[in-house]
N, C-alpha and C positions, 0 to 999 in steps of 0.2 A: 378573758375568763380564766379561773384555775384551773379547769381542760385545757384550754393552750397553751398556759404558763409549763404545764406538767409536759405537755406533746414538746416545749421548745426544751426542758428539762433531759428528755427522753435522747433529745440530739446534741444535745452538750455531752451527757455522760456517756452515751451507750454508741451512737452512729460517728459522730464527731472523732474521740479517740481512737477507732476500728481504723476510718479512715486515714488519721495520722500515722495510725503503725503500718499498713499496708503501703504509703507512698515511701515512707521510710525505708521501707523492705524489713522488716522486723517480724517476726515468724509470732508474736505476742504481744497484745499491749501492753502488759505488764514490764515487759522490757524497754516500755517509753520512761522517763525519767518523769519527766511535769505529772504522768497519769498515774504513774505509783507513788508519785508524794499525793498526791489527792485519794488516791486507794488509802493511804496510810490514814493522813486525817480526817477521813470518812470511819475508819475502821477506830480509832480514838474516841472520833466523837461520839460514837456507838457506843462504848464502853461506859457511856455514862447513864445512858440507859436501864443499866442494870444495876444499877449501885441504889440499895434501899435506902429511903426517907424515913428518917423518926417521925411518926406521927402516934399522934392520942386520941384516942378514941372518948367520945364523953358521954356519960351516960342520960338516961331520961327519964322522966317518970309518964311521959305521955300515955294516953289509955289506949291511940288507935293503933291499932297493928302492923308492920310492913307489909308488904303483899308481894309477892315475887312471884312472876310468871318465867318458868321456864321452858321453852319451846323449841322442839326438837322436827326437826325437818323430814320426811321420808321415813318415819317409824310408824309401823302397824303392831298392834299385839300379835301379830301370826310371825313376826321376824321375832319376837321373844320364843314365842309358842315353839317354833323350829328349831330352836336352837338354847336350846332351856340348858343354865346356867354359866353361858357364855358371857353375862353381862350381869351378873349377880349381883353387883349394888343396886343397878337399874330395877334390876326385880324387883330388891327386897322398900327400895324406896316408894314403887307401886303399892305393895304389899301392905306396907303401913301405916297408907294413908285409905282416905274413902275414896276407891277407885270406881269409874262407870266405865264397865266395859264392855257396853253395848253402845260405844260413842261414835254417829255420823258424821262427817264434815258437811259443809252444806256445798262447796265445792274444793275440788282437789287441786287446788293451787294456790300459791304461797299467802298471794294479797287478799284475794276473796275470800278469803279463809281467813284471815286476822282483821281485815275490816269485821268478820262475823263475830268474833270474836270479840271487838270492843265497841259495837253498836248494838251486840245482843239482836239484831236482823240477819233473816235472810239476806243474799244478793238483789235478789228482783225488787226488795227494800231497801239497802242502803248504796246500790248503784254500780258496785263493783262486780262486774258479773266476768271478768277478764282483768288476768291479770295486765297493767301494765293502762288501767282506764283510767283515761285525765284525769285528776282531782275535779276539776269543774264538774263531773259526771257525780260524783260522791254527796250524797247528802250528810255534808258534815254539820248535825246537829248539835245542839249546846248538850246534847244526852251521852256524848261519848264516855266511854269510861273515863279515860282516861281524863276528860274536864270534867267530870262530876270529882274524881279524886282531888283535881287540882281546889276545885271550891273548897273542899274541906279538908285542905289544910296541908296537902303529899306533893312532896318535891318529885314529878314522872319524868321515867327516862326508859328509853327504845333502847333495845343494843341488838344489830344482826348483821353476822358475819360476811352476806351477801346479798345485792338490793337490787342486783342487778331486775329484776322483774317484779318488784316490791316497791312502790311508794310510797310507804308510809313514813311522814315526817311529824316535824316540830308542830305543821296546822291540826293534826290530830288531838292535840293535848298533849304531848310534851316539853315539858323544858328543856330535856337533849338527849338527841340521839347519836349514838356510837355506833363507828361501820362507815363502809367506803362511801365514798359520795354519791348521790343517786343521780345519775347523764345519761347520755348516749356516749360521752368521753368513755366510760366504763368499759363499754365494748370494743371500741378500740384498742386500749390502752392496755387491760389484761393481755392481752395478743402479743404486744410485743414488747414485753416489759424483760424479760429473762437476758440483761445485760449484766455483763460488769460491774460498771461503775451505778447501775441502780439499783442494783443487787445490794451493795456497799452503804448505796445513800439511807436506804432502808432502812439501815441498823443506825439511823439518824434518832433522837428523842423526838426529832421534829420533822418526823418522814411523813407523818398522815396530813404537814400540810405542804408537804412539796408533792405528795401526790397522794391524793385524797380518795385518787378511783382503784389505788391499788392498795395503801398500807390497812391490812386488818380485812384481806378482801379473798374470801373461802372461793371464787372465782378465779383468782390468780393464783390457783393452787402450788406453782413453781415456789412462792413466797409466802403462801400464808403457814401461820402458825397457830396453830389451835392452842397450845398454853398462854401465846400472846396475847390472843385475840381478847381471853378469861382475862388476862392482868390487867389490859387496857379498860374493860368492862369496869373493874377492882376500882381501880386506881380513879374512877370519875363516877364512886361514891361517896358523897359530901360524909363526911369524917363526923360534922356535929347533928346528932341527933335528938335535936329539940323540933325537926318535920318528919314525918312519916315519909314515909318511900315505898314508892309504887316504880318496879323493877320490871319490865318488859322484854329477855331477852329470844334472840330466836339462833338455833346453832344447824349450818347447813351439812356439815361436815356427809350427813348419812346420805346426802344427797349424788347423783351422777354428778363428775365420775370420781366421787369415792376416792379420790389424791389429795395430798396436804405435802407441805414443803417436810424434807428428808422421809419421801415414804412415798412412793414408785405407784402408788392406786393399784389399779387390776390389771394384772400383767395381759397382754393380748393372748384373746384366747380361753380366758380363765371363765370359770361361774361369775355369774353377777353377782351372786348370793355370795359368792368369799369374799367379793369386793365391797359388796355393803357391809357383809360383817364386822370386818377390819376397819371400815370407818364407825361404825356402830361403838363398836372399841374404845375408837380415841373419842368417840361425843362423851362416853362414858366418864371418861377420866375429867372432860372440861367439865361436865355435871359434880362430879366429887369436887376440882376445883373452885367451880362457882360456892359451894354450896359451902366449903372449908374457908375460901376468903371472906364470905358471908360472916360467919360464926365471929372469926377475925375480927370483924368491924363490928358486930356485936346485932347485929341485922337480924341474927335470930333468936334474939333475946323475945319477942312476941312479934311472931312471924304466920302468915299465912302462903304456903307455898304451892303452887299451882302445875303441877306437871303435864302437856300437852304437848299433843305433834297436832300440822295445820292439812297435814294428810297422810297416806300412809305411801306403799313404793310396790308395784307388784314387783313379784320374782318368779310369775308363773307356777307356782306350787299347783299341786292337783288340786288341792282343798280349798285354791285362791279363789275360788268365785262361787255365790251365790245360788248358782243353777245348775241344776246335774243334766246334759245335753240328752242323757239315756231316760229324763225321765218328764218329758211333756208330752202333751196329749197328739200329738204328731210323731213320724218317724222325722228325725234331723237330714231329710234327705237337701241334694245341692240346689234345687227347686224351691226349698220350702223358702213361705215369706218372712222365717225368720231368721236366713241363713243370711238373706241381703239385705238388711241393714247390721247385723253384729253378730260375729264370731260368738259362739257359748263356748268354745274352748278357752281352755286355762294356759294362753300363749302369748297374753301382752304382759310387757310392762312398761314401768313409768305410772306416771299419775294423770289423775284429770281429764282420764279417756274413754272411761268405759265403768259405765252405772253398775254394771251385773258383778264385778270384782270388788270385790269385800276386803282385798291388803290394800286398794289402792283408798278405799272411801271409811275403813274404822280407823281409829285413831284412838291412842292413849291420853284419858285425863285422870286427875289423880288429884282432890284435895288432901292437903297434910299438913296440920299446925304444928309449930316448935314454940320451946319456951313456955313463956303464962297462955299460949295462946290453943298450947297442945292438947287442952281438955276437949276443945270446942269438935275436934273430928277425930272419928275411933278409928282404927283398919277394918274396912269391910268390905267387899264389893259386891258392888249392884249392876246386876242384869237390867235391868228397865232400861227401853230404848231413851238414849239423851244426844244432843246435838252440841256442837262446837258454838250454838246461837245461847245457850244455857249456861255459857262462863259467867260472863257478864252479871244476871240479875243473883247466881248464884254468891258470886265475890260480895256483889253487893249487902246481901244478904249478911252475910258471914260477917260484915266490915261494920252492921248495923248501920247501914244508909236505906236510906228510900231507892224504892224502885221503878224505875218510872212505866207507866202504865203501856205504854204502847211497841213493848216488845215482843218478837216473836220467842225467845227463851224465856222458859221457865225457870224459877229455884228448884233445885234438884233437891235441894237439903229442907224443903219446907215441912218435912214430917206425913205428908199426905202420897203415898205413892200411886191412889188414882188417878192424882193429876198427871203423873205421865206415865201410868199404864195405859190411861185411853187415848192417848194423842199420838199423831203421828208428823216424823220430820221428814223436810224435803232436800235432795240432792241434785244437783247439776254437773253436768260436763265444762269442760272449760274449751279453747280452741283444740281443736283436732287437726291438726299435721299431715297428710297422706304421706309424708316423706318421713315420719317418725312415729314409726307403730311399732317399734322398738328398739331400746337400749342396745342390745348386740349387735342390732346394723343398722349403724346410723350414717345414712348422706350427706354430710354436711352441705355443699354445694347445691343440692334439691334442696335442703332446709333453707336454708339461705334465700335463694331464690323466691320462695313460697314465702316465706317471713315477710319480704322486702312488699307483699300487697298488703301487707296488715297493719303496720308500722309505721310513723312518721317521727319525725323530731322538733321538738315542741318550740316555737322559735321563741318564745319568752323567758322558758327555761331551761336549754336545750337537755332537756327530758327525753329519752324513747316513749313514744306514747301508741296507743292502738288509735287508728285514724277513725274520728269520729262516724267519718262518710261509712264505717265497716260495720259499725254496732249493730247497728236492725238486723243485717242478712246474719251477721253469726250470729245473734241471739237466737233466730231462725231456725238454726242447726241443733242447737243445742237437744241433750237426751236429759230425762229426770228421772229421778225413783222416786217414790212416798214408801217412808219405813215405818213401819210398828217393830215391837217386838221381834215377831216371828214373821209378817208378811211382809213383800213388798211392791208394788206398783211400777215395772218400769215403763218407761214411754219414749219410745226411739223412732226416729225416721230412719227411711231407708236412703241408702246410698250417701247418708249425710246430706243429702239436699232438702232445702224448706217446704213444704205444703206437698211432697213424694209420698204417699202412703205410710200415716206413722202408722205404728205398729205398739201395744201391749199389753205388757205380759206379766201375768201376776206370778208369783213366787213363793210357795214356802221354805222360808230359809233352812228351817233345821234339817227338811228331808231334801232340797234340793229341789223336788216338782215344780214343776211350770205348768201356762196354761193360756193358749191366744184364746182362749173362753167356748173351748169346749167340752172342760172335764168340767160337768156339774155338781159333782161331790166338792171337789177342791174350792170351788166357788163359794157354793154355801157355808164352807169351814171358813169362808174367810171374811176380815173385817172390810170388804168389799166398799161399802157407803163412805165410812172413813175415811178411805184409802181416797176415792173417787171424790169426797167434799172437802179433802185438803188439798186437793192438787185445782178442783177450782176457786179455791179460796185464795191460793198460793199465787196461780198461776194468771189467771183472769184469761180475758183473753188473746193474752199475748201467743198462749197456743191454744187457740181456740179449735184448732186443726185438728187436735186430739182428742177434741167433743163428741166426733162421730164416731170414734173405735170404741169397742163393744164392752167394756167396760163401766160407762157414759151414758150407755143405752138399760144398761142393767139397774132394778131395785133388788137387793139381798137382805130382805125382812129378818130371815134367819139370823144374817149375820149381825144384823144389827143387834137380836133379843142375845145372841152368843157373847157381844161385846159387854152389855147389860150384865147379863148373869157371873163375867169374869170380873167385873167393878162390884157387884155387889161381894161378890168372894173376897175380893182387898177388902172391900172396906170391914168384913166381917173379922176377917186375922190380921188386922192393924191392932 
C-alpha cells in the first residue's frame, strides 16, 4: 500500500542515514557524502516547484455561477467579538455579505458537521453522528449537494488541510479531493516524520505522492505550510471555464494546537486564546489568498461565496456559555442533580462536549456574491435562529436549482422569515473523552489508551474507523439542545452513562436563566411545545429515556398562543 511504500520511504531517508553516520562515528549526517549529494538533489528538485507556469485563463459566457465554500475550523463569532479588529478582513468579508449570526451546528465535529452541511440533514438523518463513522453507516444519497451540482453541469472539488478524523471523499460527489490521504498510516506517520532527508524530499513537486499522509497535512504541523497548502488548492483549478465549479474547502489551521511549520504554536504555558489567535492570523491571510488566487483564475467573475466554520472552539470566556450558574430556580449547591451530569461553569474547552457553550456550538456563515452575481445578496445580518443543515437548500436556492423535498434545512434567503422564526434546530455532542476535558492538560497516554476502545482499522481500506460494535452505547451518551431564537432545551444525562437520570433544562439565552421546571414564570414565557415536539420528532425514540423528564410531561398553552402572536407580528412588518 502507499502507507508502506511511505513507512519504507521514511527508512531510507530518515533512520537508514542516522544509522550510517553513527556507525561511521560522524557527529552529523550531513557530513556523509552519498547523504548530502542526495540532500543536494532533493533540495534542486525542489526548486522546481517554485518556478511559475504560463497559463491562460479563458473566459465564458456560462449563466451558472461558481460556488465556493470556504470553511474555517474552530472559529466562533465570540473569538471575533473578543478581539475586535484583530482579523479585520475576516470582519469586513462577514460584514459585506448576508450573514446569520445566530448559526447552530448540528454537531461540533469536523465530519458530522459537513456531512450536515452537504445533505442538508441532521445527524440522526444522514448517519454521521461521530466523527470518524464508516461510510457504510452514511446514507449517501443521490441528493448530496455535491451530485446534485455534478448533474448540472460543475466540475466539485474538496480541499482540507487535515482528515485525519474526516472522511469525506471522492463517494460524496466529488471529482477531487485535495489534502493528505485519509488512513490510519496518517497517525503514524505525522509522528515521526521531522527527518532530514524527508524534510528535503518534501520540497519534492512530487512529495504528496511519496507521502501522501504527510505533504499538505495541518497535522504534521513540523511541515505544513499554510501558503502551500492555498497554492496546491490554486494550482488543481481547471484553468478552462466552459464548467462551473463547485469549490469545497476547509482550513484547520485555528485548530489545537495552533502550530504550522516556521512558527513555534503556543509556547508552554501561554493563553489558549494567544495561541488560537495567532492561528486565526495566518487562516486569515490563506482566506485573502484563496480568495486573491480565485480572482486570478477569473473564479470570481459570477461567483457565490459561502463563509462557514463546522464548529466553533471554547476559550472558556465568562460570556462562553449559554447559562448564568447564579440564575436557576435552585441554589448550584455540589448535591444538586444538575451539578452531576455537567459543569454550568465557563471552564471547558475544545468542541463537541458540552451543549450549554455557545463558542463551542455558534458558528460563522456568511452569503456573499462577487461579479454579475453581486446583486443577488446585500450586507445585512440576520439574527433569526439558522443551522449549518440550511447551507444546502439555501446554495441551492441561490444557484436556481430544485430543492429536494426531504430536508431538514430550510432556505434562509426565501423572503419569508416566519419560516424560521417559528422553527427550531437541533444539536448534539459528539464522543466525550474523560481524559480530555481540556486543551491545557491534556494526557496523552490516557487519551490513547481510551481511544484504543473506540477505534478499529478498517481492513479493506485501512481507514481509522469507530467500531461498529461501539455505536448504540455512545449514541446512548449523547447530550442535545433544541434552539429557537432565544430559548433552548438541553437534555443531558448524568454521569455520561445511558438510561442514568437525564436530566432538562430549559434556558433563556439572552438573560442566562435556567430552570429543571420549577420556575413557572420562565416556563410559560417559553416556546415550551416547540421545543418539546422537535426533539420528538427529531429524536424518536432513540431517547426515549428523556420522555419522562418534566418537560415531556408539560402542556404550555401560553406558549403556544405567545408563539402565534410573535408570527403574526412577522408576518404583519414583512
Amino acid at each position: 500500500t502507499i502507507g508502506g511504500i511511505s513507512l519504507v520511504l521514511f527508512l531510507l531517508l530518515g533512520v537508514v542515514p542516522i544509522l550510517l553516520a553513527f556507525f561511521s562515528g560522524l557527529r552529523s549526517i550531513s557530513h556523509y557524502r552519498p547523504v548530502k549529494a542526495a540532500a543536494v538533489l532533493l533540495v534542486v528538485a525542489g526548486v522546481a516547484k517554485a518556478i511559475p507556469q504560463d497559463t491562460q485563463t479563458k473566459s465564458t459566457d456560462r449563466q451558472q455561477p461558481d460556488i465556493i465554500f470556504i470553511g474555517l475550523d474552530s472559529v466562533a463569532p465570540l473569538h471575533l467579538q473578543h478581539n475586535p479588529g484583530s482579523h479585520a478582513f475576516l470582519e469586513h468579508l462577514l460584514e459585506s455579505g448576508t450573514t446569520f449570526s445566530n448559526t447552530i451546528t448540528p454537531l461540533a465535529r469536523t465530519f458530522p458537521a459537513w456531512t450536515s452541511i452537504l445533505t442538508g440533514k441532521y445527524p440522526v438523518h444522514h448517519g454521521a453522528r461521530f466523527n470518524l463513522t464508516p461510510l457504510e453507516q452514511i446514507n449517501h444519497l443521490p441528493n448530496l449537494l455535491p451530485k446534485i451540482l455534478q448533474r448540472n453541469g460543475y466540475h466539485t472539488i474538496y480541499a482540507q488541510d487535515e482528515r485525519k478524523f474526516n472522511n469525506l471523499d471522492e463517494s460524496f460527489g466529488f471529482n477531487a479531493v485535495i489534502g493528505p490521504r485519509v488512513g490510519a498510516s496518517e497517525f503514524i506517520l505525522t509522528k515521526m516524520s521531522d527527518l532530514p532527508l524527508v524534510n528535503l524530499a518534501l520540497l519534492l513537486p512530487w512529495s504528496d505522492k511519496l507521502f501522501p499522509s504527510i505533504a499538505h497535512n495541518r497535522a504534521d504541523h513540523v511541515h505544513y505550510s499554510p501558503t502551500e497548502f492555498v497554492s496546491e488548492v490554486l494550482e488543481n483549478i481547471p484553468d478552462q471555464q466552459d464548467k462551473p465549479l463547485f469549490l469545497a474547502t476547509h482550513f484547520c489551521l485555528a485548530h489545537y494546537p495552533y502550530s504550522w511549520r516556521d512558527e513555534a504554536g503556543t509556547p508552554k504555558g501561554a493563553d489558549l486564546n494567544d495561541g488560537h489567535q495567532a492561528a486565526m492570523s495566518a487562516l486569515e491571510q490563506q482566506v485573502v489568498q484563496l480568495l486573491s488566487g480565485l480572482r486570478a483564475k477569473g473564479r470570481l467573475n459570477s461567483a457565490l461565496v459561502v463563509v462557514l466554520s463546522d464548529h466553533g472552539e471554547s476559550m472558556a470566556y465568562e460570556d462562553g456559555m449559554w447559562i448564568n450558574p447564579l440564575k436557576g430556580d435552585e441554589p448550584y449547591y455540589p448535591d444538586s442533580p444538575i451539578r452531576s451530569p455537567v459543569s454550568l461553569a465557563s471552564n471547558y474547552t475544545g468542541h463537541g462536549t458540552h451543549v450549554l457553550d455557545k463558542t463551542q456550538y455558534t458558528t460563522l456563515l456568511t452569503f456573499k456574491g462577487y461579479g454579475t452575481f453581486h446583486s443577488a445578496l446585500e450586507p445585512t445580518n440576520r439574527e433569526e435562529i439558522a443551522s449549518l443543515v440550511d447551507v444546502m437548500p439555501t446554495v441551492l436556492s441561490l444557484a436556481g436549482l430544485s430543492i429536494p423535498p426531504d430536508l431538514d434545512g430550510k432556505n434562509l434567503l426565501d423572503g419569508s422569515k416566519r419560516a424560521v422564526s417559528s422553527r427550531a434546530v437541533l444539536a448534539e455532542t459528539g464522543i466525550v473523552f474523560s481524559s480530555l476535558t481540556s486543551l491545557k492538560f491534556i494526557d496523552e497516554d490516557s487519551l490513547l489508551r481510551e481511544a484504543k476502545s473506540f477505534y478499529t482499522v478498517a481492513p479493506d481500506s485501512g481507514r481509522l474507523i469507530l467500531r461498529p460494535d461501539r455505536l448504540d452505547s455512545l449514541i446512548l451518551k449523547k447530550k442535545f439542545a433544541i434552539h429557537t431564537n432565544d430559548w433552548m432545551l438541553a437534555l443531558i444525562r448524568r454521569n455520561r452513562e445511558p438510561n442514568a437520570s437525564p436530566v432538562a433544562i430549559l434556558v433563556h439565552k439572552p438573560s442566562g436563566e435556567w430552570t429543571l421546571g420549577n420556575n413557572s414564570v420562565l416556563i410559560e414565557n417559553s416556546p415550551l411545545n416547540l421545543l418539546t415536539d422537535t426533539a420528538k420528532d427529531l429524536l424518536g425514540e432513540e431517547q426515549h429515556d428523556f420522555s419522562a423528564t418534566w418537560p415531556f410531561q408539560t402542556e404550555i398553552a401560553s406558549a403556544s398562543n405567545s408563539m402565534k402572536a410573535a408570527d403574526a407580528h412577522l408576518v404583519a412588518t414583512q
